[in-house]
N, C-alpha and C positions, 0 to 999 in steps of 0.2 A: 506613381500610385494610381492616377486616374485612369492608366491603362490596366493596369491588373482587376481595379471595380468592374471596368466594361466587362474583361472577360470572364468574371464573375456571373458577370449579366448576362451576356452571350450566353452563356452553360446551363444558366437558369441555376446556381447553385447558392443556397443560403446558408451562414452562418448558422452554424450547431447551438450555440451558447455554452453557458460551462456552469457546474460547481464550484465553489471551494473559490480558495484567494482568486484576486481579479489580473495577477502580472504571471508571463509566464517565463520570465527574464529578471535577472536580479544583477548589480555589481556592483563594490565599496561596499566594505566594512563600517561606516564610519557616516556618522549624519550628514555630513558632510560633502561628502560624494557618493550618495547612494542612488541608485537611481534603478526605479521598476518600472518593466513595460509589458503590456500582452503583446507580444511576437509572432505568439502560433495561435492559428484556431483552427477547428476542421471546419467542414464547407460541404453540403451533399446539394443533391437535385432532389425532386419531387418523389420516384419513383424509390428511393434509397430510404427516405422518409416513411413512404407506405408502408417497405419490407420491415423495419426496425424501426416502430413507435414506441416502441419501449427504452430506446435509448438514453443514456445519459456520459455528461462527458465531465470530465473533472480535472482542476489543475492541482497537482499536487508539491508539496513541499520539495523544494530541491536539494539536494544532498551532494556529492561531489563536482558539481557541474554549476555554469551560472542559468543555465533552462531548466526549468519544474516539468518533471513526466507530465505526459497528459495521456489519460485514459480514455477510450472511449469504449465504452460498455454495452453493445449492441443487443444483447441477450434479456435485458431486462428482469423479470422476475423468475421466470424460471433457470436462470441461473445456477439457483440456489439449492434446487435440486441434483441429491446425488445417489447414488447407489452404494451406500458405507459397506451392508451388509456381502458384496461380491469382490469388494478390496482384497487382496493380498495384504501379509503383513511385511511393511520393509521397515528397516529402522533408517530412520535418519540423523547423519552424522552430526548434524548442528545439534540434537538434545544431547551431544556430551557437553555442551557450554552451559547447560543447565546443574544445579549443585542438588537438585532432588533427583536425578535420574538412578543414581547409584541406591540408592533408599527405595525409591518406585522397585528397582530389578532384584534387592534383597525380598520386599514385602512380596511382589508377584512371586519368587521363585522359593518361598519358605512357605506361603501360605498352603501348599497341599503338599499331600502326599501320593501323587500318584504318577506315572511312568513319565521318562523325559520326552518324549513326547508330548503328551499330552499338558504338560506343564509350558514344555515353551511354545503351545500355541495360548493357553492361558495365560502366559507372560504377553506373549504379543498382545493379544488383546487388551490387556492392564494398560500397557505399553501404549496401544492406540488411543485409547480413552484419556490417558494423561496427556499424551503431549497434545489431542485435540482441544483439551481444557486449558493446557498450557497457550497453545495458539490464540485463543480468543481470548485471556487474560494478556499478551503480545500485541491483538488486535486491538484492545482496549485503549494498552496506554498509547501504542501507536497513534491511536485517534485522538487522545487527550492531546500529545503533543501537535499535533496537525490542526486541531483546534487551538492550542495557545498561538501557533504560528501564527493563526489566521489572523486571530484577535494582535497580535502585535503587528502584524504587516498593514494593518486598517490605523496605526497609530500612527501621529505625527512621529517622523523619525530623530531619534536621540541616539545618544552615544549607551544610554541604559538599556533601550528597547533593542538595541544593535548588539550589544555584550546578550543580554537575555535572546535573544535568537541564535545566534554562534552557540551556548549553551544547548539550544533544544537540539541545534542541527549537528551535534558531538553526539546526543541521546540516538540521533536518525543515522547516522553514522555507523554507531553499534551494531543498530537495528540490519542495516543495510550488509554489511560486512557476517551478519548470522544470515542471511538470507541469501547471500553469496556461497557462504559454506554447505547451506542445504542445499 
C-alpha cells in the first residue's frame, strides 16, 4: 500500500472525493457478515483539475454486483443543456412496460382530425412530452430510493436494516432491467 501512495505522489495525483454513500464495496446479507469498504476512488493531477472544475463524482447504489457504479461527471453544469427541439422522434421500447402508454397513443391519435401524417407527428410529440414527464417521475423515485439506501447504509447494521435494503435493491433491480430494455 505504501508503494502505491508514493506513486500517487510521484504522479502528483489527488483524490477526486465523492458524493453519496461512503463504501464502494458491499458483501453478506446479514449483520453478521457484512462488511463495506471504499475500494475505488479516482485520482487526477493538477492540470485535469484546471480542464474539469466542475466535476463531481458519485458512488452509487449497487445492484447486481458487490461494487457500487461510480460516476464521474466532468461536464458540470452545462450538462444539462440540450437541443429537445432538433430531436427526432424515436419510440422506445421500455414505455411498453408502462400501463399509460396505450391510453397516452389512444388520447394522442383520437384527439384530431387531420391526415396521418400529421397526426403521427402529433403523436410523437404527445409521445415525447409523456415519457419525458414519465422519466423524471422514474428519476424521482429512483432518488428516493438512493436516498433511503444512503440513510440505511450510515445505520448500525441489523438483520431489519439488511431485509430493508435487499427490498429497495428488488425496487433498483426493476429499475435497472427497464433501462436495459431501453
Amino acid at each position: 500500500m505504501n508503494a502505491f501512495r508514493e506513486a500517487l505522489e510521484d504522479c502528483e495525483l489527488n483524490d477526486f472525493g465523492f458524493v453519496g454513500q461512503w463504501y464502494t464495496w458491499e458483501r453478506g446479507r446479514l449483520a453478521g457478515n457484512n462488511i463495506q469498504e471504499r475500494l475505488d476512488r479516482g485520482v487526477a493531477n493538477q492540470e485535469w483539475w484546471k480542464l474539469f472544475n466542475n466535476y463531481s463524482v458519485q458512488y452509487l447504489q449497487h445492484g447486481l454486483s458487490d461494487y457500487c457504479p461510480v460516476i464521474v461527471d466532468t461536464r458540470g453544469d452545462e450538462n444539462t443543456r440540450t437541443l429537445d427541439s432538433h430531436k427526432k422522434f424515436r419510440f422506445n421500447v421500455d414505455w411498453l412496460l408502462s400501463e399509460e402508454l396505450e391510453e397516452q397513443v389512444k388520447q394522442g391519435w383520437l384527439s384530431n382530425e387531420e391526415e396521418t401524417m400529421t397526426k403521427l407527428t402529433e403523436l410523437g410529440t404527445r409521445l415525447s412530452k409523456w415519457a419525458k414527464k414519465e422519466k423524471g417521475a422514474r428519476e424521482y423515485r429512483s432518488n428516493v430510493l438512493n436516498s433511503r439506501m444512503i440513510s440505511l447504509s450510515s445505520k448500525e447494521i441489523s438483520d431489519e436494516v439488511l431485509a430493508e435494503m435487499t427490498e429497495i435493491r428488488l425496487k433498483m433491480y426493476l429499475k435497472t432491467d427497464r433501462e436495459e430494455l431501453f
